[in-house]
TILUM-456014 format. One line per 3 residues: number of its first residue (from 0); for each residue y, z, x of C-alpha. Coordinates in nm, 2 decimals, m for minus. Layout:
residues N
NUM	Y Z X; ...
END
This chain:
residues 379
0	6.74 8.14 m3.87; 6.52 8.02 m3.58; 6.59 8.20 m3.22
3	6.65 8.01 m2.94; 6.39 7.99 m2.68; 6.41 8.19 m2.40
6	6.36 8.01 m2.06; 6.06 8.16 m1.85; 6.31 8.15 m1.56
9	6.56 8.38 m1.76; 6.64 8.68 m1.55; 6.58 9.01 m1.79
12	6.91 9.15 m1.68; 7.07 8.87 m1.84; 6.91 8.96 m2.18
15	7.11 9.20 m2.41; 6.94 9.55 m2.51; 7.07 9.83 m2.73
18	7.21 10.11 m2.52; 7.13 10.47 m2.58; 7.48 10.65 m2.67
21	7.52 10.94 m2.46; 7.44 11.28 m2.58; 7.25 11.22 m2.85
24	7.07 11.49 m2.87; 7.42 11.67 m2.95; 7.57 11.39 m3.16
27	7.44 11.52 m3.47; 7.58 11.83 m3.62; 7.70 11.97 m3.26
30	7.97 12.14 m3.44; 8.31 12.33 m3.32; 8.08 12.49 m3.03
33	8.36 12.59 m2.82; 8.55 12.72 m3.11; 8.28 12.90 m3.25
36	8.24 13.03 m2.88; 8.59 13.17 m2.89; 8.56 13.35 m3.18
39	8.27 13.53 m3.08; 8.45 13.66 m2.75; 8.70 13.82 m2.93
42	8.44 13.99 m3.17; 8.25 14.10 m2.85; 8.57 14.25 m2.72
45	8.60 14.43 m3.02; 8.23 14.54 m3.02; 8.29 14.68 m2.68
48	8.65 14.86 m2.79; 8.45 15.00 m3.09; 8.13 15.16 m2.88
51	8.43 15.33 m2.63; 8.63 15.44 m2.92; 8.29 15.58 m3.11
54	8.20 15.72 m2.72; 8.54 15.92 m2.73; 8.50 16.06 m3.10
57	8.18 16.19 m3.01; 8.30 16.39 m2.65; 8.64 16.53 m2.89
60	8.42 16.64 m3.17; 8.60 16.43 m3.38; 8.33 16.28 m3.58
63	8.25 16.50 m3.92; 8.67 16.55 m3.96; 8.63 16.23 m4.23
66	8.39 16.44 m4.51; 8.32 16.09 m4.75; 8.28 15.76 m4.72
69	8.49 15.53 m4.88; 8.50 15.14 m4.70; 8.77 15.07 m4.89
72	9.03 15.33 m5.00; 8.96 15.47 m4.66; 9.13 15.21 m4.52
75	9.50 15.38 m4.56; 9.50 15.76 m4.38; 9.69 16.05 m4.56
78	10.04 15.90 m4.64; 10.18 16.25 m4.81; 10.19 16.64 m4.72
81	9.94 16.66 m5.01; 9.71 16.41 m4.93; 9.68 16.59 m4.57
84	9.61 16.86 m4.70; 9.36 16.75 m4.96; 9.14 16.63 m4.61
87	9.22 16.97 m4.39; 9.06 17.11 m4.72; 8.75 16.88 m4.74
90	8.69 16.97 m4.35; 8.74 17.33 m4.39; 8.38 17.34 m4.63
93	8.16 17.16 m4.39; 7.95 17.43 m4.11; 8.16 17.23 m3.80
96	8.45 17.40 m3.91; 8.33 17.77 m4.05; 8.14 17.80 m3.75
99	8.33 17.63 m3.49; 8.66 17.56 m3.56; 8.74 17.85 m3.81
102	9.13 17.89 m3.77; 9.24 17.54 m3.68; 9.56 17.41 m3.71
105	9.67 17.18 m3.94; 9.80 16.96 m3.62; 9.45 17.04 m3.44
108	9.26 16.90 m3.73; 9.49 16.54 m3.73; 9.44 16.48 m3.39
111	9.06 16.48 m3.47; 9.11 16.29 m3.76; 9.30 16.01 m3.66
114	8.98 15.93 m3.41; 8.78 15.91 m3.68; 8.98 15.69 m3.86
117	9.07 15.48 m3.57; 8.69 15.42 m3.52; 8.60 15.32 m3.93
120	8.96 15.12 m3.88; 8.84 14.90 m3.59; 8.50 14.88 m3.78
123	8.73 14.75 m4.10; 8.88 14.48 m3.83; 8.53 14.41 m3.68
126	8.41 14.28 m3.99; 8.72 14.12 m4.18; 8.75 13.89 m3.83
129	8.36 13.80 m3.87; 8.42 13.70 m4.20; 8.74 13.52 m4.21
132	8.63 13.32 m3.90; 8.28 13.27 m4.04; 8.41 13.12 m4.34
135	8.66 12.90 m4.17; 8.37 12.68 m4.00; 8.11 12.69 m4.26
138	8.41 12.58 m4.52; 8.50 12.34 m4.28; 8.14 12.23 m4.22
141	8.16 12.28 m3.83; 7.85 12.55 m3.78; 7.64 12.38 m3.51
144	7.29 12.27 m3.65; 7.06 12.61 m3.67; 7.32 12.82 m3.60
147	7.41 12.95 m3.94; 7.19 13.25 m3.97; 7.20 13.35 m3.61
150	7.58 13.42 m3.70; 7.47 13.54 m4.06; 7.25 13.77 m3.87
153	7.55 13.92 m3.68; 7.73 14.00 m3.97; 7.45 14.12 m4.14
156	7.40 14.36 m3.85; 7.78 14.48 m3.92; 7.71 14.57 m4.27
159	7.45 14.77 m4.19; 7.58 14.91 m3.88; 7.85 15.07 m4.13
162	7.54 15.22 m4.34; 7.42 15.34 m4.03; 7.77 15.53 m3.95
165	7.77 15.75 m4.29; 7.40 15.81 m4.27; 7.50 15.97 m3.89
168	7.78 16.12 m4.00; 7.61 16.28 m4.34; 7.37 16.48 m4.11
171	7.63 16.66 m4.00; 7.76 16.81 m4.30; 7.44 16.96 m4.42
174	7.45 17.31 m4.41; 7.32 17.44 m4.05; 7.46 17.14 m3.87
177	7.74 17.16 m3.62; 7.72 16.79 m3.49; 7.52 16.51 m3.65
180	7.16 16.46 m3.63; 7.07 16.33 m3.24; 6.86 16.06 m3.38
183	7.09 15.95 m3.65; 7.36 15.89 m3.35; 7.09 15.71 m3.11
186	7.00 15.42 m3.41; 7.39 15.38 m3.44; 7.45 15.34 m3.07
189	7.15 15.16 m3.02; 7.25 14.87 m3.32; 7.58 14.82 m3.12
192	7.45 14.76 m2.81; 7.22 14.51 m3.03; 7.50 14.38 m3.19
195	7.64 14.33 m2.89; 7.35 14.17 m2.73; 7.32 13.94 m2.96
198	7.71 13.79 m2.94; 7.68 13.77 m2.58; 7.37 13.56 m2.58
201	7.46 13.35 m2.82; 7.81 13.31 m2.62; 7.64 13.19 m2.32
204	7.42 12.97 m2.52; 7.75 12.78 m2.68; 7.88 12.74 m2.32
207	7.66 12.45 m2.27; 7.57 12.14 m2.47; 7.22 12.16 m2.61
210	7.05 11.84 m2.43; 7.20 12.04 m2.11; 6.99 12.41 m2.19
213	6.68 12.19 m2.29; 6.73 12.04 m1.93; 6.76 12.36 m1.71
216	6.46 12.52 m1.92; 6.28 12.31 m1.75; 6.34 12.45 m1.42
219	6.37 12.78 m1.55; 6.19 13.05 m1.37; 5.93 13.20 m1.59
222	5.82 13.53 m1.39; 6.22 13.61 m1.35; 6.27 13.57 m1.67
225	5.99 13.80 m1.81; 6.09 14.06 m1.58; 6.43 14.10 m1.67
228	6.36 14.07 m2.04; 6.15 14.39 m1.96; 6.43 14.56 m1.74
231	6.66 14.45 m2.07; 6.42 14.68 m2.29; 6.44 14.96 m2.07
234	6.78 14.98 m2.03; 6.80 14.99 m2.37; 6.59 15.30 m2.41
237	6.74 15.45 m2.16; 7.07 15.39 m2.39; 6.91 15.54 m2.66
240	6.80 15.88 m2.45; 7.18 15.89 m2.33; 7.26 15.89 m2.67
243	7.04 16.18 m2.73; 7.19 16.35 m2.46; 7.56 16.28 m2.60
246	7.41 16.40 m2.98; 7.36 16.76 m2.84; 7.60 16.80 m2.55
249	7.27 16.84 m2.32; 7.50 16.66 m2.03; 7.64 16.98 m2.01
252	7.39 17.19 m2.00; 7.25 17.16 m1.62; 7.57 17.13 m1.38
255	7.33 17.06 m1.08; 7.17 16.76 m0.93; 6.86 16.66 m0.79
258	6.74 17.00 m0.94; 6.79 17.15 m1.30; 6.88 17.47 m1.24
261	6.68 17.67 m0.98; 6.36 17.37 m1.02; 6.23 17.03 m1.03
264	6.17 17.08 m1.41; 6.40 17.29 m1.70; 6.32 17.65 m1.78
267	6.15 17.72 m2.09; 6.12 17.37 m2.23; 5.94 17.38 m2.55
270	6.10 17.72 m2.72; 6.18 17.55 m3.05; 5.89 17.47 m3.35
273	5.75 17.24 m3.47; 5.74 17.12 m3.10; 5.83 16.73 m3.15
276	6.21 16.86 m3.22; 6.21 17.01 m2.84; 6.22 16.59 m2.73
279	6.56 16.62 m2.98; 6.72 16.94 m2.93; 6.61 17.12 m2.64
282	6.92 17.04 m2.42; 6.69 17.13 m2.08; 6.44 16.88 m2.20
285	6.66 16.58 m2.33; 6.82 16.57 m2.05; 6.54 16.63 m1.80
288	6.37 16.31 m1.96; 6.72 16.10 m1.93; 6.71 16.17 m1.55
291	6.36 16.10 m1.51; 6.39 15.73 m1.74; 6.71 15.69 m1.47
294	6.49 15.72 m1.21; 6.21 15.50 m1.31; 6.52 15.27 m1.46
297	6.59 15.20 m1.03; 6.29 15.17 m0.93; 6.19 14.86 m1.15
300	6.56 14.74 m1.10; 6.50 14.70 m0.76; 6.17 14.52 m0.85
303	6.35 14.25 m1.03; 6.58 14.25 m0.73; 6.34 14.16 m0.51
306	6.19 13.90 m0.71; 6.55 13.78 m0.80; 6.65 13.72 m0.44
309	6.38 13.49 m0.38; 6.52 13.24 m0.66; 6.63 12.93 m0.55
312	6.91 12.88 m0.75; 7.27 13.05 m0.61; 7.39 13.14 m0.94
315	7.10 13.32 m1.06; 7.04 13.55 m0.72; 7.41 13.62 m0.76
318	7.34 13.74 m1.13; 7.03 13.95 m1.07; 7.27 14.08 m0.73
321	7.55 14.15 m0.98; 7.31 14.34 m1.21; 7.12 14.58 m0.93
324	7.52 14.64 m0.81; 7.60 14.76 m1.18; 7.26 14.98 m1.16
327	7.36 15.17 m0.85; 7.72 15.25 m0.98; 7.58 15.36 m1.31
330	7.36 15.59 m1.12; 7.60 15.73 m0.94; 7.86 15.80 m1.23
333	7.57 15.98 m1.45; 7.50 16.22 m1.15; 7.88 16.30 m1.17
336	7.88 16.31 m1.52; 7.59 16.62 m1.46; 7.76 16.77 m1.20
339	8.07 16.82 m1.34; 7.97 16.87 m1.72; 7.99 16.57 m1.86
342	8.40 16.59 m1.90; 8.55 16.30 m2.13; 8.70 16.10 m1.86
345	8.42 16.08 m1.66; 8.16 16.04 m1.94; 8.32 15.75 m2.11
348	8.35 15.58 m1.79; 7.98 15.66 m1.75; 7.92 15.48 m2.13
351	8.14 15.18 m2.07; 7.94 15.12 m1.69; 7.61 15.07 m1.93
354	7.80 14.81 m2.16; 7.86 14.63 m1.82; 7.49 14.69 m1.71
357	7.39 14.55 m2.06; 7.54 14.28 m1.98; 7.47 14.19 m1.64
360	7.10 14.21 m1.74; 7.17 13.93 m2.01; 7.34 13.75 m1.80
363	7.03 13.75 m1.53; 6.79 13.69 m1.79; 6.98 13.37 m1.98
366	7.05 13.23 m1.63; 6.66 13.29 m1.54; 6.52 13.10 m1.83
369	6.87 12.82 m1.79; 6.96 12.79 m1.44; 7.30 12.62 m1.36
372	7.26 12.30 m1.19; 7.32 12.32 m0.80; 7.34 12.06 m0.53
375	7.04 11.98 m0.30; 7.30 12.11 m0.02; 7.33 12.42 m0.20
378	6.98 12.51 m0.27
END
């Protein structure tokens, strides 16, 4: 079929041309994004209820009261006078209670051992609601493009965050053990906060369409962004010292601040051979290097501060504001926790102010490297 000839004098806005659809980039595959979204707040509210409720079995001792593990006859607790007794039994071989808690009532031990189960419970809950909602969108074939294994991943992290949990609690049941192993509670505090990492990240990433994040990396601010991915790994291992401190009780063992004691440094630090397990047991020492990471911990938060307040962008200043705010109070509340022992109420609160740090620094560091748009009036 011959086209008609097009007049020289033909305007080229008159001509018709194929018009891009909008969104494209997220046309293909986008997925249930905001679904998906939803999903993963309420397993990141449960993250977060699981860390406090772990937090408070630790600081009521109630951790070794649950001698086996079993993911799934554990599930129902004692339901007879028998099966009661059959656990008070199990406890009463383990060193916690022939050293410690010789003599305790049968009452005494419940309350302990309903913490525990509360804790392996809500893990139970964690991971039936990550697997019943991940198989609802991949049945239903509404998994974003590339998103699969970021979400396998979290569930994967789950499983073995359970591993993790008896291989904790195991340590303590060896004979000469009174609490589990310090380390063996750092890598299981230390995975949930990953866990948790990880679902908040990939929350704020499903808040915006994917052409929209490729657009603000492009105005993302590199320098921010590197230093708050380094303030991200320090809080982390200042996480991991606190959770030393927690393994050993060492927050009660110094009831004075700025000085340990009568001086600057702990009295007789390196008593115990070989002398690497001093950086693990030696209450004085742990908790001498806890304060000392705190310390340093400020000092480069207010260097991302600084650098944060000269960002152009309203949304990110106000993040990396939000995040030295958070810093302060968590400073504060760990110097009360020392001061008065480390007592439950004021401990836990001291443990749930680092989830909220956690997340303020991931919330400074997505926003650094994907600024929200702004108005030329409001920059």
């Amino acid at each position: 079929m011959a086209t008609k000839p097009r007049s020289i004098f033909e305007e080229v806005s008159d001509v018709q041309k194929p018009v891009a659809a909008p969104g494209g980039i997220d046309g293909k595959g986008k997925g249930a994004r905001g679904g998906i979204r939803v999903w993963l707040m309420i397993l990141f509210a449960m993250v977060v209820a699981m860390i406090a409720v772990g937090g408070l079995t630790r600081l009521t001792d109630s951790g070794l009261s649950i001698t086996e593990w079993a993911p799934l006859s554990g599930a129902m607790p004692p339901m007879s006078a028998e099966a009661w007794d059959a656990e008070f039994e199990a406890y009463k071989l383990i060193p916690e209670y022939i050293e410690q808690n010789a003599g305790m009532s049968l009452s005494e031990f419940k309350e302990i051992y309903w913490w525990e189960w509360g804790h392996r419970q809500l893990g139970r809950v964690i991971g039936l609601v990550w697997a019943v909602g991940f198989l609802w969108f991949f049945v239903r074939r509404q998994i974003p493009v590339g998103w699969t294994g970021r979400l396998v991943l979290i569930g994967a992290l789950g499983g073995l965050q359970g591993a993790i949990g008896w291989w904790m609690v195991h340590s303590g049941l060896q004979a000469g053990m009174l609490d589990v192993a310090s380390y063996r509670l750092a890598t299981h505090l230390g995975l949930a906060f990953v866990i948790l990492g990880f679902i908040a990240w990939y929350v704020f990433l499903l808040g915006r369409r994917e052409a929209d994040l490729m657009q603000a990396r492009r105005s993302g601010e590199a320098k921010l962004f590197s230093m708050s991915t380094g303030l991200m790994h320090f809080a982390f291992l200042q996480i991991l010292l606190g959770a030393l401190v927690a393994g050993i009780d060492a927050g009660r063992a110094f009831p004075t601040w700025p000085l340990m004691g009568d001086g600057f440094f702990p009295p007789e630090p390196f008593q115990i051979t070989p002398i690497w397990r001093n950086f693990f047991e030696d209450a004085g020492l742990v908790q001498f290097i806890h304060r000392m990471s705190g310390y340093l911990l400020l000092a480069f938060g207010v260097v991302v501060w600084l650098r944060g307040r000269k960002s152009a962008n309203d949304q990110t200043r106000f993040a990396v504001n939000m995040v030295f705010a958070v810093l302060l109070v968590q400073m504060v509340i760990g110097i009360a926790t020392a001061l008065y022992s480390a007592p439950v109420h004021i401990a836990i609160v001291h443990q749930f102010t680092a989830i909220l740090l956690w997340v303020a620094i991931l919330r400074a560091r997505y926003l650094a490297r994907y600024p929200l748009p702004q108005s030329i009036k409001g920059t």
